[in-house]
TORPA-4810 file (N, C-alpha, C, O; in nm, 3 decimals):
<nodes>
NODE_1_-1.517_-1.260_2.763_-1.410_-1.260_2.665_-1.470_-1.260_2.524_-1.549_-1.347_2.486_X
NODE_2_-1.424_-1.152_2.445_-1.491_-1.139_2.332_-1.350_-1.213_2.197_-1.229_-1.189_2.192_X
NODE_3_-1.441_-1.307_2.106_-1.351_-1.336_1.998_-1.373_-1.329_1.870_-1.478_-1.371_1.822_X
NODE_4_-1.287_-1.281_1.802_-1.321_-1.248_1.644_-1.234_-1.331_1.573_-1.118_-1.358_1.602_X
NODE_5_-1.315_-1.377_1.456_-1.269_-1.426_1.352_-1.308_-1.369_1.222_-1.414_-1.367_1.159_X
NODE_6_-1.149_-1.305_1.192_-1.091_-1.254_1.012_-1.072_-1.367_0.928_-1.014_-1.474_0.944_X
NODE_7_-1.149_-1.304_0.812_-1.138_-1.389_0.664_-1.036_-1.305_0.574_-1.075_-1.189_0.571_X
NODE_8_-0.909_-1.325_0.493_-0.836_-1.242_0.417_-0.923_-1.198_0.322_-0.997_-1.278_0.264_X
NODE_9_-0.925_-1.075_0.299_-1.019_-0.972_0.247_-1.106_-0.868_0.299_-1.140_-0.762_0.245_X
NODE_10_-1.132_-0.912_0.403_-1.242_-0.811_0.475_-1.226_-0.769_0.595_-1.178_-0.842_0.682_X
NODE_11_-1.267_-0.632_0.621_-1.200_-0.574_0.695_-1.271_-0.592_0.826_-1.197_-0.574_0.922_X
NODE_12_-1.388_-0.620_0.855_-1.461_-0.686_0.969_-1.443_-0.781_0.961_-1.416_-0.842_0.857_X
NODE_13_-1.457_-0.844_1.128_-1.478_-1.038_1.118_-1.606_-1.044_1.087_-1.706_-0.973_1.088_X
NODE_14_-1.555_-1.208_1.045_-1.656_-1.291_0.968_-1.737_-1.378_1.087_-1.810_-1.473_1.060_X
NODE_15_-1.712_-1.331_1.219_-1.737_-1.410_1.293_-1.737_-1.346_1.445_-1.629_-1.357_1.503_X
NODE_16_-1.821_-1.294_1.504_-1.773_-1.235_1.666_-1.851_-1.380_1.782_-1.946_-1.457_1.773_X
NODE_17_-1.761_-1.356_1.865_-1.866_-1.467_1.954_-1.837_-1.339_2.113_-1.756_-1.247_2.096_X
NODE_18_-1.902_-1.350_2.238_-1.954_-1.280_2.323_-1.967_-1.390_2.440_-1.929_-1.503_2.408_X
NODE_19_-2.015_-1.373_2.571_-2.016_-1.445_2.646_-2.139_-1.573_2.626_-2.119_-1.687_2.669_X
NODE_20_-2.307_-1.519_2.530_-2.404_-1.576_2.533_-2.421_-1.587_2.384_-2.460_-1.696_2.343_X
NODE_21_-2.398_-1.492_2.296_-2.418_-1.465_2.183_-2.291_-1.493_2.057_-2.171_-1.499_2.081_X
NODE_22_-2.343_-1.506_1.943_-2.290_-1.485_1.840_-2.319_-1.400_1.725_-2.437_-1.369_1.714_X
NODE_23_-2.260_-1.368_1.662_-2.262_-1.258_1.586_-2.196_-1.296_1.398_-2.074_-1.299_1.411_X
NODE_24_-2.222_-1.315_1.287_-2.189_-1.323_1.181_-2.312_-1.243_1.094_-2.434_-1.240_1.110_X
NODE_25_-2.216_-1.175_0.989_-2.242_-1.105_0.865_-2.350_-1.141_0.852_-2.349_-1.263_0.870_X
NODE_26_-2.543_-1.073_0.809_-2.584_-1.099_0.794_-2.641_-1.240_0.676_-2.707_-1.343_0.686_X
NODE_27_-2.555_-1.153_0.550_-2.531_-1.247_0.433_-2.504_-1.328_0.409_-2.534_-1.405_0.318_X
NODE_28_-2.420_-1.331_0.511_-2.350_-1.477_0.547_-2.444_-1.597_0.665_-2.434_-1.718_0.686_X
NODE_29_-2.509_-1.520_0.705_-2.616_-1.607_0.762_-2.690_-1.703_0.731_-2.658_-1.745_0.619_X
NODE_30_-2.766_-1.754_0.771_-2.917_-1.863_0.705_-3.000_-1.762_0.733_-3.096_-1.810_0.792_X
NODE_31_-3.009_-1.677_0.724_-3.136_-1.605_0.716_-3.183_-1.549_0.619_-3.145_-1.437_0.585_X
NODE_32_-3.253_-1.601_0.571_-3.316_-1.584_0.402_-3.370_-1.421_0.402_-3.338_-1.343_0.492_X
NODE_33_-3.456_-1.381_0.287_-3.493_-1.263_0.293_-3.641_-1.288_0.311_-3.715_-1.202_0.358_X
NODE_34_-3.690_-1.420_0.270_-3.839_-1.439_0.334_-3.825_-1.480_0.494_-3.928_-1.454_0.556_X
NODE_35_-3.749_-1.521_0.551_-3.725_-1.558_0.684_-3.751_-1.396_0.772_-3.832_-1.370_0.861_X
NODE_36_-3.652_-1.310_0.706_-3.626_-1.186_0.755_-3.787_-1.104_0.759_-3.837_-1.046_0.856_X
NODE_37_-3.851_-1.123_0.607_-3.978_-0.996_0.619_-4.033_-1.094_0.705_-4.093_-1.027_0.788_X
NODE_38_-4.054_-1.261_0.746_-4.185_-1.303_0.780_-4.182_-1.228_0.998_-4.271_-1.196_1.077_X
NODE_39_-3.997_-1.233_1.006_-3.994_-1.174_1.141_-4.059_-1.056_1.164_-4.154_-1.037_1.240_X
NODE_40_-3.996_-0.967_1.085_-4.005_-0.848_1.054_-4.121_-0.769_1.056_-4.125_-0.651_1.089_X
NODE_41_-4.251_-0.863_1.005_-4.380_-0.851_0.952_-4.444_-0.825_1.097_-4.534_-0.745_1.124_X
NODE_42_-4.373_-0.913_1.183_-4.458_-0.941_1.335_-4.443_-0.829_1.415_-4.499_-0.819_1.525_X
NODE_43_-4.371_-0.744_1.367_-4.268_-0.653_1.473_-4.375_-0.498_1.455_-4.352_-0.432_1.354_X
NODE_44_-4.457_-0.458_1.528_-4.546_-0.333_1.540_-4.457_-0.213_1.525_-4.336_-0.205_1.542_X
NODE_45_-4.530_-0.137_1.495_-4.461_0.009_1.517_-4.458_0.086_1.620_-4.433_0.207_1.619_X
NODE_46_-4.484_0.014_1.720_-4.468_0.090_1.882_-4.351_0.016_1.898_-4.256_0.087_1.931_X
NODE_47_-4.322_-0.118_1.885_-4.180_-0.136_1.905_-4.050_-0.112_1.792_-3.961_-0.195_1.782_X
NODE_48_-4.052_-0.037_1.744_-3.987_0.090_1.669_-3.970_0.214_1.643_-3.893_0.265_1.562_X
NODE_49_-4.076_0.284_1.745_-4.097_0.425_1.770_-3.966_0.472_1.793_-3.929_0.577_1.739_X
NODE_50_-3.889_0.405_1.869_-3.759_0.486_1.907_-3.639_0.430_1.829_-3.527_0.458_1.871_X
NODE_51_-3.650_0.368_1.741_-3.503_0.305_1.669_-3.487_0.359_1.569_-3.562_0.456_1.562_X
NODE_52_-3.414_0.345_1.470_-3.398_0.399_1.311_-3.390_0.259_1.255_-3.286_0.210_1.211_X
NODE_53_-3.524_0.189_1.260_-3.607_0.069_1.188_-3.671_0.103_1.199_-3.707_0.196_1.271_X
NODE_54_-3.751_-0.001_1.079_-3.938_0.022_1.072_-3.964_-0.128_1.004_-3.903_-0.173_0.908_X
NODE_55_-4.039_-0.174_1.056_-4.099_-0.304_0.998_-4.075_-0.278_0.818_-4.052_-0.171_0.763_X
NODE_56_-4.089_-0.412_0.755_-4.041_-0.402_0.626_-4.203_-0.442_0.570_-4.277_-0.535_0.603_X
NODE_57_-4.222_-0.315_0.459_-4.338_-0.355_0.389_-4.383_-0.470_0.293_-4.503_-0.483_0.268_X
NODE_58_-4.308_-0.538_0.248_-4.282_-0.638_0.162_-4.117_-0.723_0.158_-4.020_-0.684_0.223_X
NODE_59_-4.116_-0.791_0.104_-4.035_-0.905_0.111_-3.884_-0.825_0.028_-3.767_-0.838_0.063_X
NODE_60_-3.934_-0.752_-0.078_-3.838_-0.703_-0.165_-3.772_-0.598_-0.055_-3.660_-0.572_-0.099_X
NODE_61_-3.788_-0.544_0.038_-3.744_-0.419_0.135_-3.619_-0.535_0.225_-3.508_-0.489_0.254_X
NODE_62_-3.650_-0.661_0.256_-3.573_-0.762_0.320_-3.466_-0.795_0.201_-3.344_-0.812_0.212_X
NODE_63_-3.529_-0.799_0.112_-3.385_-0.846_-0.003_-3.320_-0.735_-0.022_-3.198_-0.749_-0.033_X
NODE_64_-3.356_-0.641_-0.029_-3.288_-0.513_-0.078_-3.141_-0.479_0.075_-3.020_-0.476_0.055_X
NODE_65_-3.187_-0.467_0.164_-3.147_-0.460_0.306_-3.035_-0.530_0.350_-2.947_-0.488_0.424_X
NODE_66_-3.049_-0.682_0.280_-2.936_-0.822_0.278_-2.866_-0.756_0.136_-2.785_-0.674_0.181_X
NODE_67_-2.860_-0.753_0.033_-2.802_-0.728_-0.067_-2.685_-0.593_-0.027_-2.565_-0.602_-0.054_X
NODE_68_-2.731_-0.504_0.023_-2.680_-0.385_0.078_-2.627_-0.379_0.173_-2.542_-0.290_0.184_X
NODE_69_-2.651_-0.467_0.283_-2.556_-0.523_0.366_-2.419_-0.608_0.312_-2.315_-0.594_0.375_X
NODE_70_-2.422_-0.674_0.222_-2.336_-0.773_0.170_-2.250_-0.652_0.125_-2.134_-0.639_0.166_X
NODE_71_-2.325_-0.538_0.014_-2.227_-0.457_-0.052_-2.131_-0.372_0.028_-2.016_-0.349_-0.008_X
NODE_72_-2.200_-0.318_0.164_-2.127_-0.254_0.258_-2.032_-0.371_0.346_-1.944_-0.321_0.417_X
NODE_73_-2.041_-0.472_0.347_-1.938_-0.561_0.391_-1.792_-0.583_0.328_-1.681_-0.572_0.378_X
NODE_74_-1.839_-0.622_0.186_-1.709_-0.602_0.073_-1.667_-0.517_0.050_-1.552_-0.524_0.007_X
NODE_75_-1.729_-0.381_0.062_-1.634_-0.268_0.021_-1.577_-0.219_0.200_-1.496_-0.127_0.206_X
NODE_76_-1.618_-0.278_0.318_-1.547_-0.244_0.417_-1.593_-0.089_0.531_-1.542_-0.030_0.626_X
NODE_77_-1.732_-0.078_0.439_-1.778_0.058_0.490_-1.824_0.036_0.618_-1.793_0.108_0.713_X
NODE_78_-1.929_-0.102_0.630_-1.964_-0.077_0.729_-2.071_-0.230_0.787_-2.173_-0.227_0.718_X
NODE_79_-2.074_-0.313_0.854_-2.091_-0.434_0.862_-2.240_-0.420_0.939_-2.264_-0.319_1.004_X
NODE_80_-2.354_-0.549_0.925_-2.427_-0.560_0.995_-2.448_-0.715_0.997_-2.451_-0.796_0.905_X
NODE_81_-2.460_-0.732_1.136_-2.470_-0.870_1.171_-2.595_-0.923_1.249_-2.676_-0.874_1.328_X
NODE_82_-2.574_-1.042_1.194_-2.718_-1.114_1.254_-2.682_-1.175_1.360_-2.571_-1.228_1.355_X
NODE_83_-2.777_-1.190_1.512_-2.724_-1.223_1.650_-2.814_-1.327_1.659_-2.933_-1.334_1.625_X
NODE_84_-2.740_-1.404_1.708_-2.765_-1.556_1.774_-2.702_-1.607_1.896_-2.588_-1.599_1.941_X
NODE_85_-2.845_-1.678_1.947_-2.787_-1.709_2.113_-2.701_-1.834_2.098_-2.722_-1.904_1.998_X
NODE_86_-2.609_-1.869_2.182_-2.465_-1.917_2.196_-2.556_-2.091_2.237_-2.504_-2.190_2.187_X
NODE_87_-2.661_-2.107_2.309_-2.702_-2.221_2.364_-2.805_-2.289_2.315_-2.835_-2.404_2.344_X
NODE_88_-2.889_-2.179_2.197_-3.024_-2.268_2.134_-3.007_-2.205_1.992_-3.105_-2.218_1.919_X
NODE_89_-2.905_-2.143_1.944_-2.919_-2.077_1.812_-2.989_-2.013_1.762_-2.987_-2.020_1.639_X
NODE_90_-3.109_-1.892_1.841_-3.209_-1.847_1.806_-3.125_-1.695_1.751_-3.036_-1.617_1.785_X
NODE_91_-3.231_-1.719_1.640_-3.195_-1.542_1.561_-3.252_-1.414_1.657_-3.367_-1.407_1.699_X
NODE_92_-3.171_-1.340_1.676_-3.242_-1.275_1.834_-3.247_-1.118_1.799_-3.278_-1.037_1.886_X
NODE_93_-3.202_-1.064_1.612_-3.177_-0.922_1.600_-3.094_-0.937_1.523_-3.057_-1.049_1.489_X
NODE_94_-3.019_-0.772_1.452_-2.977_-0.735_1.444_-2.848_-0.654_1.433_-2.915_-0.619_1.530_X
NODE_95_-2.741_-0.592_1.418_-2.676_-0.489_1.452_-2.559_-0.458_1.338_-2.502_-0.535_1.261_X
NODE_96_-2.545_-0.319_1.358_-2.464_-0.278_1.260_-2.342_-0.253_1.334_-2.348_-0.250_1.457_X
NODE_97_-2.216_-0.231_1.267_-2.114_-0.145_1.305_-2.041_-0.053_1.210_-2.020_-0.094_1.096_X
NODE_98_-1.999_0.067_1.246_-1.985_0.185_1.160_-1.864_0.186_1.161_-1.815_0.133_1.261_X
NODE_99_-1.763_0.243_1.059_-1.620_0.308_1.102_-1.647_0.413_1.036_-1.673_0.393_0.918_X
NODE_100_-1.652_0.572_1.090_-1.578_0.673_0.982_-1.416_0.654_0.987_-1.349_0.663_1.090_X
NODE_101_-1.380_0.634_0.891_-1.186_0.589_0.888_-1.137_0.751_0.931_-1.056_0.768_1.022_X
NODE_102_-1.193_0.862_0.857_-1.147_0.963_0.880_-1.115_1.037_1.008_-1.024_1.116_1.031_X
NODE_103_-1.217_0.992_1.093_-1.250_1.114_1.171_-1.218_1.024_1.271_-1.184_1.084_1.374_X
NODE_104_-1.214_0.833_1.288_-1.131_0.749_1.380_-1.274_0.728_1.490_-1.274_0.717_1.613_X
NODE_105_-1.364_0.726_1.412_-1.518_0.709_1.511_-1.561_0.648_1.475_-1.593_0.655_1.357_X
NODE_106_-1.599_0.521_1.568_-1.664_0.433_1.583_-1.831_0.415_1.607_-1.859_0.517_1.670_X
NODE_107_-1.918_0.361_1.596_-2.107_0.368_1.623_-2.165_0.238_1.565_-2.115_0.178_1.470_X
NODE_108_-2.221_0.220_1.598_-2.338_0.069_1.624_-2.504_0.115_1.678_-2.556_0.195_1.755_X
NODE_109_-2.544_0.006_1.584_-2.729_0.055_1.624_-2.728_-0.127_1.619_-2.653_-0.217_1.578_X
NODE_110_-2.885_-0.110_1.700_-2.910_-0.268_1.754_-3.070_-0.266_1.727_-3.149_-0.174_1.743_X
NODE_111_-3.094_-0.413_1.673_-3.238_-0.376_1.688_-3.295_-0.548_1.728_-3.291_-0.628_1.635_X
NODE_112_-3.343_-0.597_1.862_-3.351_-0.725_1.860_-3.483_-0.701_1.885_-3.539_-0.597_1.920_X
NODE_113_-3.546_-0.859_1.853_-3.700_-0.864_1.846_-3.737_-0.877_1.998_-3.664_-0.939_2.075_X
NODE_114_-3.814_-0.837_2.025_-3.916_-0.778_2.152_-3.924_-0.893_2.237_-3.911_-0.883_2.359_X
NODE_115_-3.939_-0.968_2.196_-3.960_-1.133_2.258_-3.811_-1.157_2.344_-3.819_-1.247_2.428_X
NODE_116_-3.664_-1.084_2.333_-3.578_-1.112_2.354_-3.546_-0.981_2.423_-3.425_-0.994_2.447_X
NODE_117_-3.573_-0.892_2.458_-3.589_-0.754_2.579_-3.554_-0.801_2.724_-3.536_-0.920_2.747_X
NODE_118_-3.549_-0.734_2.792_-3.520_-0.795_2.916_-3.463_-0.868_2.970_-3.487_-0.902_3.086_X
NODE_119_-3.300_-0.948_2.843_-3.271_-1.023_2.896_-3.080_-0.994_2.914_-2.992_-1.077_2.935_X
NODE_120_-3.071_-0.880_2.901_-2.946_-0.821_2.894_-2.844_-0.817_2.760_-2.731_-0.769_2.750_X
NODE_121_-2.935_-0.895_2.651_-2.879_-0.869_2.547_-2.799_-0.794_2.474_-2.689_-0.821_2.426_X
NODE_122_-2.880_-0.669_2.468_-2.866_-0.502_2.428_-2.709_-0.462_2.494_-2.636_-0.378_2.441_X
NODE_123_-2.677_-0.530_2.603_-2.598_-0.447_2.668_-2.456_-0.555_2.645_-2.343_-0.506_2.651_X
NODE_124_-2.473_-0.675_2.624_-2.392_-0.748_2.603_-2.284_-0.747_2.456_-2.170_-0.784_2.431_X
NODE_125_-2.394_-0.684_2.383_-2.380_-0.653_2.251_-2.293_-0.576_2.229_-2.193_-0.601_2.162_X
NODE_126_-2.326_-0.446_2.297_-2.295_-0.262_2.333_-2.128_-0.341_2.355_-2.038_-0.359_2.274_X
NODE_127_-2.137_-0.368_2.479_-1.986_-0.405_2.516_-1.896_-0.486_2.428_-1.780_-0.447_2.409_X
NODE_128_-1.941_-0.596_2.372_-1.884_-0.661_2.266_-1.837_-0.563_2.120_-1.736_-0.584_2.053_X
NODE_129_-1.910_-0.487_2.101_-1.909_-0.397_1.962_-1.797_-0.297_1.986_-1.725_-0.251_1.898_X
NODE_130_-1.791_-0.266_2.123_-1.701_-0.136_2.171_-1.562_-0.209_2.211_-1.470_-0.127_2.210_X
NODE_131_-1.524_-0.328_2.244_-1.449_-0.413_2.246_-1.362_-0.356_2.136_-1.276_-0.268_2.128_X
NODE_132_-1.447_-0.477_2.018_-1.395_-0.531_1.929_-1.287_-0.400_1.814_-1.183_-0.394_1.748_X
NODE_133_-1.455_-0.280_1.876_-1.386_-0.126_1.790_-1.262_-0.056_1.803_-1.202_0.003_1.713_X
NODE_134_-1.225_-0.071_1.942_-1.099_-0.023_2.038_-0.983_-0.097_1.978_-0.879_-0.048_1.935_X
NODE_135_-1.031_-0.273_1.986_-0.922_-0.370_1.988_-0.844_-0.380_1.830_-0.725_-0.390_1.800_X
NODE_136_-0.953_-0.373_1.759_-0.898_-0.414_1.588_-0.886_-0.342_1.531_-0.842_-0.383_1.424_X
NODE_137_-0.906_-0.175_1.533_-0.909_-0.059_1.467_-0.865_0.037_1.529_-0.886_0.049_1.650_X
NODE_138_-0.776_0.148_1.438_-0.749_0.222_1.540_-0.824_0.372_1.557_-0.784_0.488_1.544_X
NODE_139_-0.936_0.320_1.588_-1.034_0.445_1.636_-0.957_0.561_1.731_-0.838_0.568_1.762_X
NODE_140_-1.034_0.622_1.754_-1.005_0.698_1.857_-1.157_0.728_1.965_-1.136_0.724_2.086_X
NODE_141_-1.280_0.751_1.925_-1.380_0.763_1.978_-1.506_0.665_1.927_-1.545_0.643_1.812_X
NODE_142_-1.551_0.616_2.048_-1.709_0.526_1.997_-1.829_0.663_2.075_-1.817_0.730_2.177_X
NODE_143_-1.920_0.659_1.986_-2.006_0.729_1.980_-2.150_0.640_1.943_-2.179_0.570_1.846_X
NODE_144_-2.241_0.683_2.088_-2.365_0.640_2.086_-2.499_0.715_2.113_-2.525_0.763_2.223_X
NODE_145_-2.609_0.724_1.974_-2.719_0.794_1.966_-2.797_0.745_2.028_-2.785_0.625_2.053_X
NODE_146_-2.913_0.822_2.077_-3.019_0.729_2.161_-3.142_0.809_2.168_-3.125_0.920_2.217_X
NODE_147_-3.273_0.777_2.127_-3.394_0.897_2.166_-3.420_0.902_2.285_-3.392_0.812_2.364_X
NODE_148_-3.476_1.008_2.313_-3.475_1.046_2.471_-3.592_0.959_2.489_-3.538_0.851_2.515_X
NODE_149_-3.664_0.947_2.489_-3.756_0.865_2.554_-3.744_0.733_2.493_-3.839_0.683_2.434_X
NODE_150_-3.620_0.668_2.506_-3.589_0.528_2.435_-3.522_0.485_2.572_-3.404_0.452_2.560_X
NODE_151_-3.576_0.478_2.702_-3.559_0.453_2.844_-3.447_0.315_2.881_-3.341_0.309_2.943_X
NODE_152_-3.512_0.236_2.825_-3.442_0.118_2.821_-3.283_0.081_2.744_-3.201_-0.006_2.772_X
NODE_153_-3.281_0.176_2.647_-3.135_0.154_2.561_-3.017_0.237_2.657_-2.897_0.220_2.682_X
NODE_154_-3.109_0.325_2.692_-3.036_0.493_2.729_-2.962_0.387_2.850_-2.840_0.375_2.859_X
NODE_155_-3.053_0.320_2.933_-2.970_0.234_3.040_-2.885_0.116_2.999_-2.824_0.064_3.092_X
NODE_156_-2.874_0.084_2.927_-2.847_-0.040_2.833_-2.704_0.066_2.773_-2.600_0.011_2.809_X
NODE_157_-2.685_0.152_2.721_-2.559_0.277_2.681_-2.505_0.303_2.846_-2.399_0.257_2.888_X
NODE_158_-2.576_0.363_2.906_-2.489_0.407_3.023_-2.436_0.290_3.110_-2.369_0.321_3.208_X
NODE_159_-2.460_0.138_3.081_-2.366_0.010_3.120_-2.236_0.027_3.057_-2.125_0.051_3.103_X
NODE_160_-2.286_0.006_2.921_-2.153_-0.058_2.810_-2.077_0.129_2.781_-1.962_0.132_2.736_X
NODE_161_-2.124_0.218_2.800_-2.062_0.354_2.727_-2.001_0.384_2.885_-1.898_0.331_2.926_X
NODE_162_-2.065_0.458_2.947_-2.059_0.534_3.051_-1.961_0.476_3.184_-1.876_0.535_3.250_X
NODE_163_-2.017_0.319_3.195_-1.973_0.203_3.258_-1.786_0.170_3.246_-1.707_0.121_3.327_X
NODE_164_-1.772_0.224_3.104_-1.659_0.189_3.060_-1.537_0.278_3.037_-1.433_0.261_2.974_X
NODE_165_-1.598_0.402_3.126_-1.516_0.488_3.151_-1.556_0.662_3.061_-1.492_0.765_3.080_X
NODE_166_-1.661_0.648_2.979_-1.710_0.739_2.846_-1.795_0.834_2.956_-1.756_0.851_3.071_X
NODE_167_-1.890_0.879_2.914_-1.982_0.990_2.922_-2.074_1.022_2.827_-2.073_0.975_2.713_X
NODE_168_-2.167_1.114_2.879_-2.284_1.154_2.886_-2.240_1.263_2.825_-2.202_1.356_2.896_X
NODE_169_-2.237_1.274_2.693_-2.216_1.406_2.620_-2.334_1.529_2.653_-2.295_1.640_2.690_X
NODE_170_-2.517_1.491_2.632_-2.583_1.627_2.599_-2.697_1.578_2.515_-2.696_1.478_2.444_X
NODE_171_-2.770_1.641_2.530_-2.886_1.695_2.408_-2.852_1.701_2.282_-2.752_1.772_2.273_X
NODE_172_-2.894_1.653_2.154_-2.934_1.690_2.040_-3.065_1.692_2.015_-3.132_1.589_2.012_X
NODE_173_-3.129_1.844_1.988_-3.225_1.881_1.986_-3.295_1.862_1.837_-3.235_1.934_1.758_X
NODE_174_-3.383_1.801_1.783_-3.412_1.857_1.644_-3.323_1.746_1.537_-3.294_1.761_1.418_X
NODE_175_-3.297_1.634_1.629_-3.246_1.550_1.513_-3.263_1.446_1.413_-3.310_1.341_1.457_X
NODE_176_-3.232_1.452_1.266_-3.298_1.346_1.218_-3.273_1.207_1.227_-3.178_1.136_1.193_X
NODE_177_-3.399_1.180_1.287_-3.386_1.052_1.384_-3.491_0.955_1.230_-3.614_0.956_1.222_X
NODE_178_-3.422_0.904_1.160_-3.502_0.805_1.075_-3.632_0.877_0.991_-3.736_0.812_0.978_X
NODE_179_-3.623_0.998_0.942_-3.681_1.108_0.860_-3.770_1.171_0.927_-3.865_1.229_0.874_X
NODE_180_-3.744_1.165_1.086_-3.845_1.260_1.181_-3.723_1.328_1.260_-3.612_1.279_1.277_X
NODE_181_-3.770_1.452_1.303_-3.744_1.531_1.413_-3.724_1.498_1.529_-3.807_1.562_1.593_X
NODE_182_-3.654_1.428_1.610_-3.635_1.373_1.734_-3.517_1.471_1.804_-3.418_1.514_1.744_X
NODE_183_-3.551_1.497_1.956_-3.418_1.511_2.008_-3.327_1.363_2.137_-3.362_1.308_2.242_X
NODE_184_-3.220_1.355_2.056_-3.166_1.233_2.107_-3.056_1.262_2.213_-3.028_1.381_2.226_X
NODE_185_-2.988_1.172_2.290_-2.869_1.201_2.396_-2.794_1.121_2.286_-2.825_1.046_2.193_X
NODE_186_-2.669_1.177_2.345_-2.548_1.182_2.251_-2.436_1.109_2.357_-2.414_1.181_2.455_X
NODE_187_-2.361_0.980_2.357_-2.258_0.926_2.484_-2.147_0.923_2.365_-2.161_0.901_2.245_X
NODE_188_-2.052_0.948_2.427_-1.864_0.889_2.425_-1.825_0.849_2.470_-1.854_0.827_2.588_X
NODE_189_-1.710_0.800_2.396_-1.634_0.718_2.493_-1.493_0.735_2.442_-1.493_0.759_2.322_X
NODE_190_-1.375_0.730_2.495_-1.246_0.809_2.413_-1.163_0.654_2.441_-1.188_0.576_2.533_X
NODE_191_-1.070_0.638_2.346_-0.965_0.522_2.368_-0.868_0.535_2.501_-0.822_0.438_2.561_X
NODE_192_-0.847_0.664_2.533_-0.747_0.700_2.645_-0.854_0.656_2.809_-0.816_0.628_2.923_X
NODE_193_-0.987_0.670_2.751_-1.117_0.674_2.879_-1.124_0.522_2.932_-1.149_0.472_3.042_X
NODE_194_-1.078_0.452_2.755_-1.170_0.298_2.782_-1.114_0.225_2.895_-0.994_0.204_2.909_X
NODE_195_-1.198_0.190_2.967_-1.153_0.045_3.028_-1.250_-0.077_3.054_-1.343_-0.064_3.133_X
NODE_196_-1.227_-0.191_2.988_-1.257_-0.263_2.960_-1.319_-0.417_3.079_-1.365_-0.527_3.048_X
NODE_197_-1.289_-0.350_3.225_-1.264_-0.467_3.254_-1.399_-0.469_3.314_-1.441_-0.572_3.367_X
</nodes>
C-alpha cells in the first residue's frame, strides 16, 4: 500500500511511504550537499556506466543538483527524492519523477548506492512511482528508458512495467544516453493497461 502526503502548494507529495521505504523531496531532506558529494565520491564509474549519473566532481556539483532540485519542485516540473529504508533510516539513493503535462507522460530514473542492489529496492520503487503517477495525475502513459546492457534494471522494469500489465515497446538505437550514444529498450505502460494489484 502506497501513501502520499500533499503540502498546499506543490504539486508532488512532500512525502511517499512504500511497503519498506520512504521517499521525501530531496531538499527537504537531512542530506546536506557535503553528505551527498562525500556518498557520491565513493560511487566508481563502472557503477554508472549504465545510468544517466556520474559521480560528482566536487562538492559544488552536489549543491548545484539540491538547489535545482528544490527549483524543479516549486515550480512543479519535476520532483526528485531522497529514499530511505522504513526500519533503520538509511539513505539508500535517489529518484526522480517526471510529468510532461502535455503529452500526459509520466518517467522516473533511480539511482541507489551499490551497497543496497540486490535487495529488491529498484523494483519497489518502480511500482510505488507508477502507483502514485496513475493515482494523483491524470497521465495517460508511464514510460521507461533502460540501456541494453543495464541487465539488472531491464528485470527490475519488466516486474513493475511489464508485470503491471505495460510492455516491451523496442529498440532505440543511437540514443543520447547522458552525452553518449547508447542504444536503450524503451517499456509502457497505458492507464487503460494498468493493473495494480
Amino acid at each position: 500500500m502506497v501513501e502520499t502526503d500533499f503540502e498546499a502548494g506543490y504539486i508532488f507529495p512532500v512525502e511517499i511511504k512504500s511497503e519498506r521505504l520512504y521517499y521525501t523531496p530531496l531538499h527537504k531532506s537531512e542530506i546536506s550537499e557535503k553528505r551527498l558529494f562525500e556518498l557520491n565520491s565513493t560511487i566508481s564509474s563502472k557503477d554508472t556506466q549504465y545510468v544517466t549519473f556520474s559521480p560528482y566532481e566536487n562538492i559544488l556539483e552536489a549543491k548545484e543538483f539540491i538547489e535545482r532540485s528544490e527549483s524543479n519542485f516549486e515550480k512543479g516540473e519535476s520532483a526528485t527524492y531522497a529514499i530511505f529504508t522504513q526500519d533503520n533510516d538509511d539513505f539508500i539513493g535517489t529518484a526522480g519523477l517526471e510529468i510532461n503535462w502535455n503529452r500526459k507522460i509520466a518517467e522516473s530514473g533511480v539511482f541507489l548506492y551499490p551497497e543496497y542492489w540486490g535487495h529488491g529496492y529498484g523494483t519497489e520503487r518502480g511500482h510505488t512511482f507508477v502507483e502514485v503517477a496513475f493515482k494523483e495525475y491524470t497521465i495517460d502513459t508511464w514510460l521507461s528508458r533502460v540501456h541494453t546492457e543495464n541487465i539488472a534494471s531491464q528485470k527490475s522494469i519488466e516486474k513493475y512495467v511489464v508485470g503491471s500489465g505495460g510492455e516491451k515497446c523496442g529498440l532505440i538505437p543511437n540514443y543520447n544516453f547522458d552525452g553518449k550514444l547508447a542504444d536503450i529498450y524503451l517499456y509502457s505502460l497505458r492507464r487503460r493497461e494498468y493493473n495494480c494489484e
